[in-house]
C-alpha positions as CSV (number, residue, x, y, z in Angstrom):
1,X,100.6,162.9,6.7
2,X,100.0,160.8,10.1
3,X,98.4,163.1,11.4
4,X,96.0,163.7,8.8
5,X,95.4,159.8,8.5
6,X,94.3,160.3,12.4
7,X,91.7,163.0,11.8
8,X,90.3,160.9,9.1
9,X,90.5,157.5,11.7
10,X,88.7,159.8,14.7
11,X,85.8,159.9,12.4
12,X,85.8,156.7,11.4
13,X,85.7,155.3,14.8
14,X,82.5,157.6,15.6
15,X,80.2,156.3,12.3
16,X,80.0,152.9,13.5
17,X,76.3,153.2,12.8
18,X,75.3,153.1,9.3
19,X,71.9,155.3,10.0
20,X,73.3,159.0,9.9
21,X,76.3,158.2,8.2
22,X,76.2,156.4,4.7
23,X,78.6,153.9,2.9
24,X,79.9,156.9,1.0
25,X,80.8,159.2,3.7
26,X,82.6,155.8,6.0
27,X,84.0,154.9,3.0
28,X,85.6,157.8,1.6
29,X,87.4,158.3,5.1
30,X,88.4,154.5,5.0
31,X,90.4,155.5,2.1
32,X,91.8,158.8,3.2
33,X,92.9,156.9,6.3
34,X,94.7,154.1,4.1
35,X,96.1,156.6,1.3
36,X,97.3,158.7,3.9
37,X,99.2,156.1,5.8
38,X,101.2,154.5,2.8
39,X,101.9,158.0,1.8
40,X,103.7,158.7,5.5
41,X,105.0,155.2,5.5
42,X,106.7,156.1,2.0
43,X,108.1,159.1,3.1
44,X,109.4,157.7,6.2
45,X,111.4,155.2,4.2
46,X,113.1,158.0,2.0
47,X,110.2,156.9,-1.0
48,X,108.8,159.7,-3.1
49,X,105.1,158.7,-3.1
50,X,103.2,159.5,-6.2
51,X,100.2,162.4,-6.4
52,X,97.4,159.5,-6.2
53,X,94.4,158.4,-4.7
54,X,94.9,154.9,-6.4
55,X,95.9,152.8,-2.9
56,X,96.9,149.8,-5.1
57,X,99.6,151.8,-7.2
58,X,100.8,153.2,-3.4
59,X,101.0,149.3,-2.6
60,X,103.1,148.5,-5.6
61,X,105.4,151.4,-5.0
62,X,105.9,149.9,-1.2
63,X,106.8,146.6,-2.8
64,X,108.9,147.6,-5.2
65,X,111.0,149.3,-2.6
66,X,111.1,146.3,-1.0
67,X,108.3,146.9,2.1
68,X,105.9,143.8,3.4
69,X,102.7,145.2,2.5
70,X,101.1,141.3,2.3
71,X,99.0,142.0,5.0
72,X,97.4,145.3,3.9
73,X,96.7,145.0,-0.1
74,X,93.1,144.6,0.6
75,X,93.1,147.9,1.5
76,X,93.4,148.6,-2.3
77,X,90.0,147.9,-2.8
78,X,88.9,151.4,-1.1
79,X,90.2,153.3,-4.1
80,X,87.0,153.7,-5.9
81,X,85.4,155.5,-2.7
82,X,88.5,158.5,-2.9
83,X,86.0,159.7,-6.2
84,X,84.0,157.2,-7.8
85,X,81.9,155.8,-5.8
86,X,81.5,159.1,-3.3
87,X,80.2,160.8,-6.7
88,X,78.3,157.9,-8.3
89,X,75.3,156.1,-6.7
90,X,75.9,152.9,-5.2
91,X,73.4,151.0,-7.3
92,X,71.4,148.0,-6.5
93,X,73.6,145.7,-6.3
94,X,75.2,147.5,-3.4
95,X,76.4,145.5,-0.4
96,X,77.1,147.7,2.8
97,X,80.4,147.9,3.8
98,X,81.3,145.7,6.9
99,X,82.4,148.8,9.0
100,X,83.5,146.4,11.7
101,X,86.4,145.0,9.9
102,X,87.2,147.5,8.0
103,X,87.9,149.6,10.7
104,X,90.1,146.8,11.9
105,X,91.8,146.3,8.6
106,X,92.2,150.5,9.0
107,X,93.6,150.5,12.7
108,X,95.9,147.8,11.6
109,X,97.4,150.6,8.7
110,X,97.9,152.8,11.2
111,X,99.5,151.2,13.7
112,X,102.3,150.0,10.9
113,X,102.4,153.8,9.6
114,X,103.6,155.0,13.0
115,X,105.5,152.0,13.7
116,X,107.5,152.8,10.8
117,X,107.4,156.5,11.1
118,X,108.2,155.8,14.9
119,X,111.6,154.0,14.0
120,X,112.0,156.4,11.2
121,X,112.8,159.1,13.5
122,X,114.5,156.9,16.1
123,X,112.4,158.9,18.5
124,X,109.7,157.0,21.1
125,X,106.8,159.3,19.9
126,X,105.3,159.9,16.5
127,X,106.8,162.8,14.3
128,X,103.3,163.9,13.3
């Protein structure tokens, strides 16, 4: 699931500019990137992890299990861009996405995913 997460970051890091690539496409990955990551940090800790795009029902899952996920629930907010919103037009009332920090908020994800993955496997490399 890492891995997949990282295919989705790679292509996040390269549409830093909005021109060729729109909201939809940077946010969909966003959200593959962050559903992706909870999932492997749920199955790293032993969690079954439900068949979901919904990041904020992944969130709750983490915390009922006990995990610190304070510092990510943002992240639930990139749900609707898993269907929704890569589907739907954006409408006028639209505010671009501030790739900048969400990329942040995404590298941030994926750092804790292998980190826990990492001492999951009580290996030094990830177990992609």
């Amino acid at each position: 699931m890492l891995e997949k997460a990282e295919v989705d970051l790679i292509a996040l890091r390269a549409m830093g500019d909005a021109a060729p690539f729109r909201d939809e496409v940077f946010g969909f990955h966003a959200q593959q990137v962050a559903e992706k990551c909870l999932k492997a940090w749920m199955s790293a800790r032993g969690i079954r992890y439900p068949r979901t795009h919904n990041i904020r029902v992944l969130l709750e899952e983490l915390t009922a299990a006990g995990e610190d996920v304070a510092a990510f629930w943002d992240l639930h907010a990139l749900t609707g861009w898993a269907m929704d919103l890569r589907y739907d037009p954006l409408g006028p009332d639209h505010r671009p996405l501030e790739r900048a920090t969400l990329l942040r908020d995404i590298e941030a994800i994926f750092a804790k995913a292998q980190e826990v993955t990492v001492s999951a496997s009580g290996k030094g490399s990830s177990p992609r």
